[in-house]
C-alpha positions, 0 to 999 in steps of 0.5 A: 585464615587458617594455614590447614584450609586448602587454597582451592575454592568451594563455590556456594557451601553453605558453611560459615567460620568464625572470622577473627583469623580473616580479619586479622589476616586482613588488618595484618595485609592493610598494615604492610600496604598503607595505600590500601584502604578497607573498602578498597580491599572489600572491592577487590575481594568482590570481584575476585569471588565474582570471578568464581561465579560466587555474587557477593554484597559490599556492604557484606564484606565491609561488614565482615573486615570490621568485625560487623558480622562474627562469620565469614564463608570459607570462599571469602576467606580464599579470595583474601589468600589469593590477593594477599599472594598476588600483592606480596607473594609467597613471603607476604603469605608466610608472615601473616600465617606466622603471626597468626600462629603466634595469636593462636588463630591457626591449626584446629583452634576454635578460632578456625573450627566451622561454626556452622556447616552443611545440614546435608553433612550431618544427615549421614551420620543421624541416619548411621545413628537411626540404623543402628538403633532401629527401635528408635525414632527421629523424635528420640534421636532429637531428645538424646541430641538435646541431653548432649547439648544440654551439657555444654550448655547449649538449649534447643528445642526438640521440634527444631532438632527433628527439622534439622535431623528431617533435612529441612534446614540448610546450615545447623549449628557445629555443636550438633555434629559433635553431639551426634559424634558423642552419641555414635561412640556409645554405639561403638563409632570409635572417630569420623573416620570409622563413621565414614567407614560404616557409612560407605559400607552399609550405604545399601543396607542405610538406605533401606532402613531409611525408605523403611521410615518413610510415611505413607497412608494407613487406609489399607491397615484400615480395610484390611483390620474391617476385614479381618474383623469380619472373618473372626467375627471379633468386634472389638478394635481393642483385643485386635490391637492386643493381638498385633502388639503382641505379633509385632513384638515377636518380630523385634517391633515395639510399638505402642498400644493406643498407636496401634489402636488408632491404625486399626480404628482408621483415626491415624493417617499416616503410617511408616512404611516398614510398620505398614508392611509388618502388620499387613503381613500379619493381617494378610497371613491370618484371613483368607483371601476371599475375605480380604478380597470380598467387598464390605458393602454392597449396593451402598448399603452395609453388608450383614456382615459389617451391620453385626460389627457396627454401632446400633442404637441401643434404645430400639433393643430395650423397647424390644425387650420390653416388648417381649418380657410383656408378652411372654408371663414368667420372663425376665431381663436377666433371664431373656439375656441370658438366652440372647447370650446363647443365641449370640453364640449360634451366630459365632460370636461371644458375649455376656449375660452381664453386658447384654443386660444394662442394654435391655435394660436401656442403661446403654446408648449404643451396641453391637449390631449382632446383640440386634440382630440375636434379638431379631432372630430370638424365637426361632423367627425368620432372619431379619436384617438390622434396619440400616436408621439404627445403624450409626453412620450408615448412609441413609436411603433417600428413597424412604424419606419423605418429600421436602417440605414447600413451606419453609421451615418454622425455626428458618431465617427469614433472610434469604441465604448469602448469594456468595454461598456454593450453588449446589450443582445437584440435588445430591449436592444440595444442602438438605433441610430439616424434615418437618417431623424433626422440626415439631421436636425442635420447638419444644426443646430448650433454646440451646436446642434448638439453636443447635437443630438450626444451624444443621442446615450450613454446610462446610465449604470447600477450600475454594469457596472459603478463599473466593468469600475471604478475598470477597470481604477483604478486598470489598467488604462484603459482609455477606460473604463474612456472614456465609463464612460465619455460617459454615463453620458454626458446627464446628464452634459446638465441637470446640466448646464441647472439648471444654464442658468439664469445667462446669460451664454452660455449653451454650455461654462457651458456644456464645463466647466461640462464636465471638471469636469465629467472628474476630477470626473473619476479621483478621483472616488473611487468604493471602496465606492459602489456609484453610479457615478453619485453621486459622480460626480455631486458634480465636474460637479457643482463646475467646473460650479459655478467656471466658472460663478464666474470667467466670471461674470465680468473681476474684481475679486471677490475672490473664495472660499465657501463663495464667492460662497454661498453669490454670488448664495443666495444673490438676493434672501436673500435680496429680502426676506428681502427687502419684510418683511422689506420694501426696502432701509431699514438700516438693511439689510445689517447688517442681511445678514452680520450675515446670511452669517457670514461675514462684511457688507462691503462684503455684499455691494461690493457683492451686487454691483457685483451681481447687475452689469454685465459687458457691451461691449462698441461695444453695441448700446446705444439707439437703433440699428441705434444710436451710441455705448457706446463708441462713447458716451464716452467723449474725453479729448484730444478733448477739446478746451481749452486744445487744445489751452493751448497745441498749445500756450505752444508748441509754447512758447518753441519753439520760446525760442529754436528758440532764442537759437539755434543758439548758440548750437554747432552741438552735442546739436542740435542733442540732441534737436532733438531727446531727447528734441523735439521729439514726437516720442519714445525717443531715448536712451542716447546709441544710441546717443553715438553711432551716435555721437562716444562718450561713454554714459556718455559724452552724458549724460553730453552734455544733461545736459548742453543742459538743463541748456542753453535752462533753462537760456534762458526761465528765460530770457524770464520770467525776461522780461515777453514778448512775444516770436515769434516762431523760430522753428530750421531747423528739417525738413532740417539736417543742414551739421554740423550734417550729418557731425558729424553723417557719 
């Protein structure tokens, strides 16, 4: 309760204090009205805010006289005046402001200082901030305000400082407001007062820059970039992006390279509005009305225009090329490219002899529609028009492809399709089948193949038709309606595993762990969120793929977990970063990806190794593919001659001392030299020797040990004399009649 706080009342602000001064004030009004109670003070405080329009919980009160809940909202702090001035009046009102001056919890302490306020009171000055930094974004604001914080010891995260400085949250942390302070005294705002100043002078010229941040779509950038392409006849999106950057810079905007890339690419979006304006400007003012006006197709169909802009497949070019060099003696690809460059020339475009040539040559996938169409008008002939099938992503004319086939097709499932699946309202709507030609190639290609040839047929579902199949399964559990989710999204699994194809891994075994996480994905979809499916389950496809190449990277475990997986995928390209500012086999790297990782050098370095090392096949040839396997390489202990020569010259020592001995052995200890001391094969159990002799485990147990001790007294003898022994191998070979008599 601070004697600075003005008495009046401010009904629902969001702001919170702290409130050790309310709880002394409290504790101080108790101690001079022993009758009262704490929950009768709670109760009067309730219904006095409830006077105000303001409804407020008991138990909340209780919770903040008790010292429960740390803040307290100024209103609360404003009904404890007022009922302190009615019980006790102006004098009760001086005490307890004098002794909470005495305790330092009045005036501009931090005990009275807001410790959250209002989002809405610090949005104007980020916004001052923004204006007068108009090169900077919100995301570089959020940065700077985390460097502030950061030196007051407060940690928070980039993507929640953009949301509070979006306006998405109601209350934010005082220590914001400060550090936006700090930041405008580096731009010149001298105190509050003066950022109050500016902001009620430029509230025009704020609120301006601020509708100039706002996104919107970037179609128009898109269409408008096509036609300009099509005016200066200028294929690459690349040399256009160049062009802008560097017209854009010129009007004091910076903007990246690859930004401006995707906008002209049509890959971005959104756009803000004040780029928006500046690069339609740009591109307005350098093409011409007719071609900005000008429609880019025609009739469905792609104009010539845009086909020479266009990819084309490049393996009908080289067949015509070919062609050509066949039937014209004396000609060569180097020469027919260099007459394509000029004949790319007449149709006003530029190009090589040096990259026109690999695509003769069938080196390359895809060109430029003009190289196409320069071939096509080679000679002298007639102008021909690229035919629209080697156009990639033109729409193709249904009325050339032939009639679908009655029969089913070979690769077919002979299920009938899930009825929950969408009804094609027309025959544009339907999903088309593979032709019949296509599916004749698709037999004779690998099974993977064919995999993927057969699942074209699902078609994506609308939002509506995947939420109606979710609940279907959920609430009845139709497992049709989970197999034609399942269906329509297993494209979508082979565009996932893709991503995952450098590591060295099967395209077919990712796509097979993918699709088990499809299927746990439509057994924990809730629709009940509104998702899109695909959404949701992209996450399950993923972790079920990374789970898998952590798992079949080597046959020696790493571990799992979160950390395992970030530092296994970002680790390479960490430490290349790294290796580049601070030059390679530096001390110091292990130690900074420990700390960007949050984990110990030691793991840093046993990762390293993993990720650095893949398991090899020892069937794999070592040089080349005539020499010999890895394994073939592998040194053989048993085959080396010294320990073959110990071996041999051991052996026959204890044979010949056996031999000197054998004799004096009764029949039952021979049998034991045989089989338990001499054998090479598996050692045959003390039990089955009782039973073969007739005599219980133990008695043999017993015969072994003094078989032991004979054949140990023997080899001391041989030692005390320190000769050598002839070898005197015992009869094994030939079962002495003692033996087989004891053994029947």
């Amino acid at each position: 309760m601070s004697v600075t706080m003005p008495a009046a009342a401010m009904a629902e602000t969001p702001e919170r204090i702290p409130g050790a001064a309310f709880r002394a004030a409290a504790t101080l009004h108790l101690q001079r009205n022993p009758h009262l109670s704490r929950e009768s003070l709670a109760r009067e405080l309730r219904e006095r805010l409830a006077r105000r329009g303001i409804g407020y919980h008991l138990r909340t009160l209780k919770r903040q006289l008790s010292g429960a809940v740390a803040t307290v909202p100024p209103e609360v702090e404003h009904a404890l005046r007022d009922v302190i001035a009615d019980a006790g009046g102006a004098d009760a009102i001086a005490a307890i402001e004098q002794a909470l001056v005495e305790a330092g919890l009045s005036g501009e302490s931090a005990a009275t200082t807001p410790t959250y306020i209002a989002c809405e009171r610090m949005l104007p000055l980020a916004q001052l901030w923004l204006y007068l930094h108009p090169e900077r974004s919100k995301r570089a604001l959020a940065f700077r305000l985390r460097e502030e914080l950061e030196r007051v010891g407060i940690r928070l995260n980039v993507d929640s400082l953009q949301s509070i400085l979006a306006g998405k949250q109601r209350l934010v942390r005082r220590e914001i407001q400060d550090a936006l302070f700090a930041l405008l005294r580096h731009a010149g705002v001298t105190s509050a007062a003066d950022a109050e100043a500016r902001i009620e002078a430029m509230s025009r010229e704020i609120r301006g820059a601020q509708e100039g941040r706002a996104f919107e779509s970037a179609r128009t950038i898109h269409e408008l970039a096509k036609a300009w392409k099509i005016e200066h006849k200028e294929p690459s999106s690349r040399r256009l992006a160049i062009l802008l950057k560097q017209r854009l810079a010129e009007r004091g905007i910076a903007i990246g390279l690859p930004h401006v890339q995707k906008l002209v690419d049509g890959r971005a979006r959104r756009v803000r509005h004040a780029m928006a304006k500046a690069i339609e400007s740009i591109l307005r003012g350098d093409a011409s009305s007719a071609a900005i006006e000008a429609p880019v197709v025609k009739d469905g169909q792609p104009s010539g225009a845009e086909l020479d802009l266009a990819w084309v497949k490049a393996a009908p070019i080289a067949e015509l090329a070919r062609k050509h060099v066949a039937d014209n003696p004396g000609m060569t690809m180097r020469k027919l490219a260099i007459q394509l460059s000029r004949e790319v020339e007449a149709l006003g475009y530029a190009t090589s002899p040096n990259t026109i040539q690999p695509i003769l040559g069938g080196h390359k996938k895809k060109t430029r529609g003009f190289i196409y169409r320069a071939l096509l008008h080679l000679d002298g002939a007639a102008p021909t028009r690229v035919p629209t099938e080697h156009v990639f992503g033109a729409p193709r004319d249904r009325s050339t492809e032939p009639p679908p086939s009655v029969d089913p097709p070979a690769d077919a499932e002979t299920s009938p399709r899930s009825r929950l699946a969408p009804k094609a309202s027309s025959p544009e709507a339907a999903p088309r089948k593979p032709r019949p030609e296509s599916l004749g190639a698709s037999l004779s290609q690998s099974p993977f193949g064919a995999y993927r040839a057969a699942i074209q047929r699902y078609q994506a579902l609308d939002r509506a038709t995947e939420l109606e199949l979710a609940w279907r399964y959920r609430r009845e559990g139709d497992h049709a309606a989970a197999n034609a989710l399942v269906e329509s999204h297993l494209q979508f699994v082979v565009k996932v595993a893709s991503q995952y194809r450098g590591y060295g891994m099967q395209l077919a075994d990712l796509v097979e762990e993918g699709n088990l996480g499809l299927l746990e994905a439509v057994r924990r979809f809730e629709p009940s969120r509104n998702l899109r499916f695909k959404t949701y389950a992209i996450y399950w496809i993923r972790a079920y793929i990374v789970d898998h190449l952590l798992r079949e990277w080597s046959i020696v475990g790493g571990g799992t977990g979160p950390l395992v997986s970030r530092t296994f995928f970002r680790l390479r390209r960490e430490r290349a970063k790294l290796e580049m500012q601070l030059g390679e086999g530096d001390a110091s790297i292990d130690t900074l990806l420990a700390t960007r990782f949050q984990t110990t050098e030691d793991a840093i370095r046993s990762m390293s190794l993993r990720v650095a090392s893949r398991d090899t096949s020892l069937d794999v040839r070592a040089y080349h593919e005539d020499g010999p396997t890895l394994l073939e390489t592998l040194r053989d202990p048993s085959s080396d001659p010294e320990h073959l020569t110990a071996s041999a010259e051991r052996d026959a020592f204890v044979r010949g001392v056996v031999g000197r001995v054998w004799k004096a052995l009764d029949p039952r200890e021979r049998l034991i030299v045989e089989e338990r001391l001499l054998s090479r094969d598996d050692e045959v159990s003390l039990a089955d020797l009782g039973r073969r002799l007739g005599v219980s485990r133990e008695r043999v147990r017993q015969l072994e040990a003094r078989t032991k001790s004979k054949l140990r007294s023997a080899f001391e003898a041989v030692v005390r004399e320190g000769g050598e022994v002839a070898e005197v191998p015992p009869p094994t070979m030939q079962p002495e009649p003692e033996i087989e008599a004891l053994c029947a």
